[in-house]
N, C-alpha and C positions, 0 to 999 in steps of 0.2 A: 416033348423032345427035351436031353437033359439040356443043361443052362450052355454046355461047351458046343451043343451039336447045333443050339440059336445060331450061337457067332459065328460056330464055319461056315450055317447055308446063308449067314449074311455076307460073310466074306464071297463066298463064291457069286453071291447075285452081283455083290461091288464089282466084281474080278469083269463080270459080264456086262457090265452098265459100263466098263470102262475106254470101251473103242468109242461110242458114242459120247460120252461126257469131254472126252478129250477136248473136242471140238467147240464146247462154250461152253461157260457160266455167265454171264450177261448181265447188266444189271441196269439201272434204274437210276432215276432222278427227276428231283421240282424241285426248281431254282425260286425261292420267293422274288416276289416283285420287289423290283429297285424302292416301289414308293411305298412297303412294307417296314424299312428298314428303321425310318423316323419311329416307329413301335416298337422298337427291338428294347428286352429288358436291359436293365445294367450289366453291363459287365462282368460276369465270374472267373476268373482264372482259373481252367481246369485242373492245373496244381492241386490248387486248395483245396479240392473237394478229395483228392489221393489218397490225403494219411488217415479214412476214414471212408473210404468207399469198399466195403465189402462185398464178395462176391455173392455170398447171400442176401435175398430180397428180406426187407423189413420194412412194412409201410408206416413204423415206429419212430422211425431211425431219423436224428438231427440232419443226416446227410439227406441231402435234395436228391441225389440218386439214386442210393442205397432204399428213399424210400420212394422212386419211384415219379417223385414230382414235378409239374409242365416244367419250370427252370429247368432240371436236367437235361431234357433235350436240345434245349437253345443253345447250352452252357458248351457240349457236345456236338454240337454244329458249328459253332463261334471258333473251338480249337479245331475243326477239319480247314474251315476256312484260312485259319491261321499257316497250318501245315501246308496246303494247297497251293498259297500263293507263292510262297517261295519256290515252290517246285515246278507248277506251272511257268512261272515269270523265267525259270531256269531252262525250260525246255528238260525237264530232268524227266529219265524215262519212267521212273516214280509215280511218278503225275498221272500217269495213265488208270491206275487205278484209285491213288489220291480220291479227284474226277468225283469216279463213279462211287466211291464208298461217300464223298459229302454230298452227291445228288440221290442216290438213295437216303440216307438219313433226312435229306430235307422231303423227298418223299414221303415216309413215315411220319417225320410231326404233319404234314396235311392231313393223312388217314387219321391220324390220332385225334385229330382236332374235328372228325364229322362224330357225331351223337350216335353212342352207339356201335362203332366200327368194332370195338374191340372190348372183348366181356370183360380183361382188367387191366385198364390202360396204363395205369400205375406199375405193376410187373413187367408191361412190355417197353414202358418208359429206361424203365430198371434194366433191362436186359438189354437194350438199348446200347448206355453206360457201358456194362460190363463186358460187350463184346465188343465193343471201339477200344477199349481199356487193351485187351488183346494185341490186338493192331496197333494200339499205339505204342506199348511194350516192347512188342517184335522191333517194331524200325526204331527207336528209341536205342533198344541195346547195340542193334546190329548196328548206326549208325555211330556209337560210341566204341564198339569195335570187343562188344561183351558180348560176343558170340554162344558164347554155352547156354544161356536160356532159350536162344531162338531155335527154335523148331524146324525140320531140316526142310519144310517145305518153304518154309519163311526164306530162310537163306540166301535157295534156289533161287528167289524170285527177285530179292532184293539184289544178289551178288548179278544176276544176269541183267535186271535193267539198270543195274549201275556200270558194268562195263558195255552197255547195247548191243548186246548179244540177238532180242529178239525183236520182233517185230510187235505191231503198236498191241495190236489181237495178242501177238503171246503174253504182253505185260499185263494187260486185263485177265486172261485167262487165268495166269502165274498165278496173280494176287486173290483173286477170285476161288481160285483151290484153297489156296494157303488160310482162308479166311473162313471161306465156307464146310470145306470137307475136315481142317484141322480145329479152327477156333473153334468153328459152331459146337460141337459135340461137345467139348468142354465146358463154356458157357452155359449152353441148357443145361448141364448134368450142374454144375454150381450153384446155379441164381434157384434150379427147384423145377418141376417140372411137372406136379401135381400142386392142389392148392393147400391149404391146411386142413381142409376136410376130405381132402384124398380124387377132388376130382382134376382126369387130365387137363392141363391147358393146353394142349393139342389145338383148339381150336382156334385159339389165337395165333399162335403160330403158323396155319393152314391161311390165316386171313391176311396176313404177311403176302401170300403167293400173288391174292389178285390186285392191289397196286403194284407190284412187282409186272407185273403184264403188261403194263399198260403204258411201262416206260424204257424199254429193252430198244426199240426202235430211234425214240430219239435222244437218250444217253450215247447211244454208238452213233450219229448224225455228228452230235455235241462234240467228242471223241475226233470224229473225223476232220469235224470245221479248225478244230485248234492245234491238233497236235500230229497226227498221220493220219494222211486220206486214204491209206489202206484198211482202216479197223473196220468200215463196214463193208467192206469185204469177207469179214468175219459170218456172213448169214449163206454165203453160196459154198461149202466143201461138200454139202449133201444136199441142197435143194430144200431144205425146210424151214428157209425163212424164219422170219422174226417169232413166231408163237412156237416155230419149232424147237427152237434154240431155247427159247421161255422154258419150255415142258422140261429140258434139261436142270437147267437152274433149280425148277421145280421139284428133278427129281435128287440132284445134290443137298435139296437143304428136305425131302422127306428121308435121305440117309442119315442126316447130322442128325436128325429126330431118336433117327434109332439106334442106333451107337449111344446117343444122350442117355438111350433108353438101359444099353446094356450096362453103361457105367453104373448107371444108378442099381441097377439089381443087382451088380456083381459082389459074387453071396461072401467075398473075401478080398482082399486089399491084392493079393497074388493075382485073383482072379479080375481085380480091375487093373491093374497094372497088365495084365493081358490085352484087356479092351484096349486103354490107350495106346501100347503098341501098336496095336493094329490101326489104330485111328493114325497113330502119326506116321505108319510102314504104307500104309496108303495114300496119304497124303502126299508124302516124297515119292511115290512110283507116279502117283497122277502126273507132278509137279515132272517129273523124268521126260515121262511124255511128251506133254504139252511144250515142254523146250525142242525136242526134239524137231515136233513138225511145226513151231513156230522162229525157228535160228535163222539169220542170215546166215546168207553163202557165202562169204568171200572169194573172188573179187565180182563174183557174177550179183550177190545183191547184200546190199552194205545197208548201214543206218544214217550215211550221207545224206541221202535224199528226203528221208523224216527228218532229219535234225535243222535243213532248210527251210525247208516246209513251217517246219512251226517255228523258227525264227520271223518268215516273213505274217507267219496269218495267229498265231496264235494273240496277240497282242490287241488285235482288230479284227477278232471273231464277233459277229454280231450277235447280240442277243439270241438264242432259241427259242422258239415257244413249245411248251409239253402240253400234256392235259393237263398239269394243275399248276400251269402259272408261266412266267416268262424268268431267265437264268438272267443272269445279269455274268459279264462276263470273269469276277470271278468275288 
């Protein structure tokens, strides 16, 4: 099939995955133990590592990131936590997905850290970096008011959970498009997506999916105890529960894969400037959606009764416990 007739029958599967995906991207989270923390390295200011983190992997590279190494992770956890508290402490609708992007990452350093989980942990450390790097960019401009870099899906998500437009499920969902169907595709098409000898890393990416599983359930609990008790509500619009919702997640980031995939082949700079079009004209139609059937109604339902809610319980949410550890509360 020529290279244009790939991308329209991938558009059109998107076009079709898209009534279903609406509904969730979900995510994950391991909160390390409180008594973890006396072990935590020194200090790095994520700054520092900026004017030298490239989006290309080099496990050469003076940068801790750039080449992939354990500090970057911490270093990239340390700045979500940074981001997080303030926004959580604010009750800010931000925070909803904030949340879930620093309990997934603390996720991830667990897998990374069993023997073996991942054929080259140093690239996935790396890519790690560069897709927080992403997210941190988006809210960075947008909240400095440098709107032209950020991405129309980005926008959507920041401009609506900053005047509380949706509900707690739409701000996860929002940021959850914006991060997974816009960033991803970029990110892998950047950081490399074959190895130097030409084999896929598909695999590790795929290994991504199964701790990603295993923590959909009580990310959205976590979610619900501190900030609106309606996000796990988020598992009932079609009956398919927590692994169903998963399988989705699953199949947004086996799309970011392949769009990764079209940038990379695209046999002309014309022709990938087409791919990201389309990555980012999908992106914003997802992002359309999901506001749609996540908005409040006024006066019939308002962001009054979340913005309570987590005044009084977010503060003295109790610990959670996941499968890989207990969250401490922030």
């Amino acid at each position: 099939m020529p290279w244009e007739g790939v991308l329209l029958s991938r558009v059109r599967i998107r076009a079709l995955m898209g009534a279903l995906l609406a509904i969730a991207t979900l995510v994950m989270l391991w909160g390390r133990p409180g008594a973890a923390l006396a072990a935590d390295p020194i200090f790095v200011n994520w700054a520092a590592l900026l004017p030298s983190l490239t989006d290309a992997f080099d496990p050469n590279s003076a940068n801790d990131c750039v080449a992939g190494r354990p500090k970057c992770v911490d270093i990239t956890i340390r700045e979500m936590e940074r981001r997080f508290a303030s926004q959580g402490q604010a009750c800010d609708h931000n925070a909803i997905f904030s949340l879930a992007y620093l309990r997934t990452t603390q996720t991830y350093e667990w897998a990374r850290n069993q023997t073996g989980y991942f054929q080259d942990t140093p690239w996935v450390n790396h890519e790690d970096a560069v897709f927080a790097k992403y997210y941190f960019n988006a809210y960075d401009n947008w909240a400095s008011g440098n709107r032209g870099p950020v991405s129309k899906a980005w926008l959507m998500a920041f401009d609506d959970a900053a005047a509380r437009k949706l509900t707690g499920s739409g701000d996860l969902l929002m940021g959850m498009n914006a991060h997974v169907n816009r960033d991803l595709p970029f990110t892998l098409a950047a950081i490399g997506i074959v190895t130097p000898t030409g084999k896929t890393r598909k695999p590790d990416h795929d290994k991504v999916d199964q701790f990603l599983n295993a923590v959909v359930q009580p990310l959205l609990l976590e979610e619900a105890a501190r900030f609106d008790p309606t996000v796990n509500e988020i598992v009932t619009p079609y009956g398919v529960g927590y692994t169903g919702l998963f399988q989705l997640l699953a199949a947004w980031r086996e799309d970011a894969w392949r769009n990764a995939e079209l940038l990379v082949d695209a046999p002309t700079s014309a022709d990938r400037a087409k791919v990201a079009n389309t990555i980012e004209t999908q992106a914003a139609n997802e992002a359309t959606t999901l506001a749609a059937s996540n908005s409040y109604v006024p006066p019939v339902t308002t962001t009054a009764a979340r913005d309570a809610y987590c005044a009084v319980n977010n503060a003295v949410a109790p610990p959670m416990v996941y499968a890989f550890g207990t969250a401490s509360t922030y």
